[in-house]
Residue, then its C-alpha position, 0 to 999 in steps of 0.5 A: x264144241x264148235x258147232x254152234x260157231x259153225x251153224x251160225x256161219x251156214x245161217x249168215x250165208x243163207x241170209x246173204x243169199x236170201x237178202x240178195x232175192x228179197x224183193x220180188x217183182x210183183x207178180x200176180x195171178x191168172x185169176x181165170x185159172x184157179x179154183x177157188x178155196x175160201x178160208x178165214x184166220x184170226x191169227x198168223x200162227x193159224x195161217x203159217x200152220x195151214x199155208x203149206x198143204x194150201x200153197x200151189x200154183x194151181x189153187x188159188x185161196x179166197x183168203x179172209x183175215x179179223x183184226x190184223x195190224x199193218x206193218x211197213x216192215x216184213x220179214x226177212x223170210x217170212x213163215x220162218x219164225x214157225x218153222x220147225x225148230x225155230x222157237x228151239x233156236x231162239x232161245x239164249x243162254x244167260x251167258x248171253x245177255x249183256x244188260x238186263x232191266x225189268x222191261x228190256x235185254x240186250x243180247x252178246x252178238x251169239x245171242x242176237x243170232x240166235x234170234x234172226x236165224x230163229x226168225x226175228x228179223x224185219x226188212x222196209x221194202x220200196x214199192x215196185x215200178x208200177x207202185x205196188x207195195x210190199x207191207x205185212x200183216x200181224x194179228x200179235x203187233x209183231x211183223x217178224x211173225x206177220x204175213x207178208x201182203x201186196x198193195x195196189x197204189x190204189x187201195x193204199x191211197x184211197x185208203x190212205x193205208x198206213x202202218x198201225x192201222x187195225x184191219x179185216x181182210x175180206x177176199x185176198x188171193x195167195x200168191x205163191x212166188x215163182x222163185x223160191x227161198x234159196x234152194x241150197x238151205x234145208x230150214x228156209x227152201x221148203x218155206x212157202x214163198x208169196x203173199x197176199x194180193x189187195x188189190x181192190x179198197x173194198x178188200x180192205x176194212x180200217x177199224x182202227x188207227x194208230x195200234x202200235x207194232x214191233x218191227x226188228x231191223x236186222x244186219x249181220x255184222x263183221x267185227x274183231x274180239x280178242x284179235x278174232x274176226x267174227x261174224x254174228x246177227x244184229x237186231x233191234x226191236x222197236x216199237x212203232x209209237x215211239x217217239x224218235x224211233x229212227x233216231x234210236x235205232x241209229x244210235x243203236x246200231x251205231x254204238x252196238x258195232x263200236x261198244x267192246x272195241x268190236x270195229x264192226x262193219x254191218x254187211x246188209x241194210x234192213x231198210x231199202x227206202x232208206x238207209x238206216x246205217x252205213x252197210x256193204x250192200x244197201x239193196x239186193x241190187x247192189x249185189x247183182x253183176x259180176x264184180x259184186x258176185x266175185x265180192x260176195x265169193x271172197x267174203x264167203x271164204x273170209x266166213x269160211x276160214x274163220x268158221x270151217x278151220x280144221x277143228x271144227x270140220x274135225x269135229x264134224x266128221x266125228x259127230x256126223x256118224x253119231x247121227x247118220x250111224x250107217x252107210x245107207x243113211x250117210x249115201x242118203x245125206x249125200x245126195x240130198x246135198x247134191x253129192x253123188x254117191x259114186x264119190x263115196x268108197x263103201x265102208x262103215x259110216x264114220x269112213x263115209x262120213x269123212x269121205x262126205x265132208x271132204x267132198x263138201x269142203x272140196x264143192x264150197x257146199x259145208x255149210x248146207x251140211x251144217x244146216x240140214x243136220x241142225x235142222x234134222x237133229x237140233x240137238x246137235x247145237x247142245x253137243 
């Protein structure tokens, strides 16, 4: 069916939309008015898993962290790879794997997706106007899974803090973010957005250097295939000891947009400090003001026409009843989509369902339908 094809379009406009708010400005609590909670982790699974009933503006954490590696890369949402449903998503089919050695795959594009939207995916982020730096933290040598952390110039310096290096955290405040994960997008606005403050070197124990780490640079491209448009994830893993690891990440994104014939165009750059290949957007500045929006609204018709056509919103509104089976359940999908009821004339749920969906293309809102129902119910993607 069409839905996969579907879901992997919502989850490009939701990377979009988080790409275009990723870089935070740095913002700090009010210590005096918190109360203190100590708690320790030794991995980042255990962290992810505990943040959400710790996370609130009016609770601040004393946070202790053993043997964590530093990473200048953090991930695009972080905490997305341990929500729900992501290790369901990340796994691929054998249809889509292109190369396979006994040390490494390389992936078809709908398997790359599969992939980011699972949480695989890593941003480099320069530090603010007043120096603080956003890096992350793994206790798995893996950033996409890591914990993304605040670092005052003065701890960076003294310490001469640096990617690979081993580390305990003693005394790190959470800071939960004023703005959220886009609202819009069921599977990333409930992910506890902030980060860890350092802020004094004394927070902060090197025990050792030069441990390597995997970081994921990630874009979403544009490309053609049988006189098709096509839109899919984009990543590669890279460790961080490799010799040339830049330069091998260019040639590979280089030669990935133009192997098959694909002609493709990378739509966001993964590294902000420094461009890692040609892209539409190189920062989230770049799509701030009114003229860059209007770019941005026409590329969201250009994925929607070649995703939402109408076999695919034919097959919507069949399987949307086989899950939301009553009118009271179809009014309840409305409203959490922002859609009042009042639009809806009462009838039997595959009526309403198709009234639903009419009202969501008419609002430019399909694709937050698409989400919430493959978040809810995963197994629709196996339809």
């Amino acid at each position: 069916m069409n839905i996969e094809k579907a879901y992997r379009a919502s989850r490009i406009i939701e990377s979009i939309e988080n790409y275009s708010i990723i870089q935070p400005k740095g913002e700090v609590l009010d210590i005096d008015k918190k109360i203190e909670i100590a708690q320790t982790f030794y991995n980042e699974e255990q962290f992810w898993r505990n943040l959400k009933g710790l996370h609130s503006d009016r609770t601040q954490m004393s946070l202790s962290f053993y043997h964590f590696i530093v990473s200048d890369w953090v991930a695009r949402v972080p905490g997305l790879y341990w929500a729900d449903n992501s290790s369901i998503i990340r796994k691929h089919t054998e249809e889509e794997i292109a190369v396979k050695s006994l040390d490494w795959e390389e992936l078809h594009p709908p398997g790359k997706s599969k992939k980011v939207i699972g949480g695989i995916g890593t941003i480099k982020l320069p530090p603010n106007d007043e120096g603080k730096k956003i890096m992350s933290i793994s206790s798995s040598c893996n950033a996409s899974l890591g914990i993304p952390i605040l670092i005052f110039p003065e701890v960076y310096e003294s310490l001469r803090l640096e990617e690979g290096d081993l580390i305990n955290i003693k005394d790190a405040k959470w800071q939960p973010l004023s703005a959220s994960w886009s609202k819009r997008f069921s599977t990333t606005k409930n992910i506890p957005r902030g980060y860890l403050i350092i802020d004094k070197p004394s927070k902060i124990e090197i025990i050792k250097k030069g441990i390597p780490i995997v970081y994921h640079p990630f874009t979403i491209m544009e490309y053609e295939s049988q006189d098709a448009l096509l839109y899919d994830f984009v990543f590669m893993s890279i460790d961080s000891k490799v010799n040339d690891a830049r330069k091998q990440a260019e040639k590979f994104f280089d030669g990935y947009k133009k192997k098959n014939n694909r002609n493709g165009t990378y739509l966001l750059n993964p590294d902000i400090v420094s461009p890692l290949f040609e892209a539409q957007y190189n920062s989230p500045q770049e799509m701030k003001g009114s003229s860059e929006k209007a770019k941005i609204d026409l590329l969201y018709k250009r994925i929607y026409i070649k995703n939402f056509d109408k076999t695919t919103l034919d097959t919507i509104i069949h399987l949307v009843p086989k899950f939301y089976e009553s009118s009271m359940a179809i009014k309840k999908l409305a409203k959490e989509l922002g859609i009042s009821v009042a639009f809806l004339q009462e009838d039997n749920a595959a009526s309403m369902s198709a009234q639903l969906i009419n009202q969501l293309v008419e609002k430019g809102k399909i694709e937050e339908l698409i989400d919430r129902m493959t978040k809810q119910y995963p197994e629709i993607l196996e339809q």
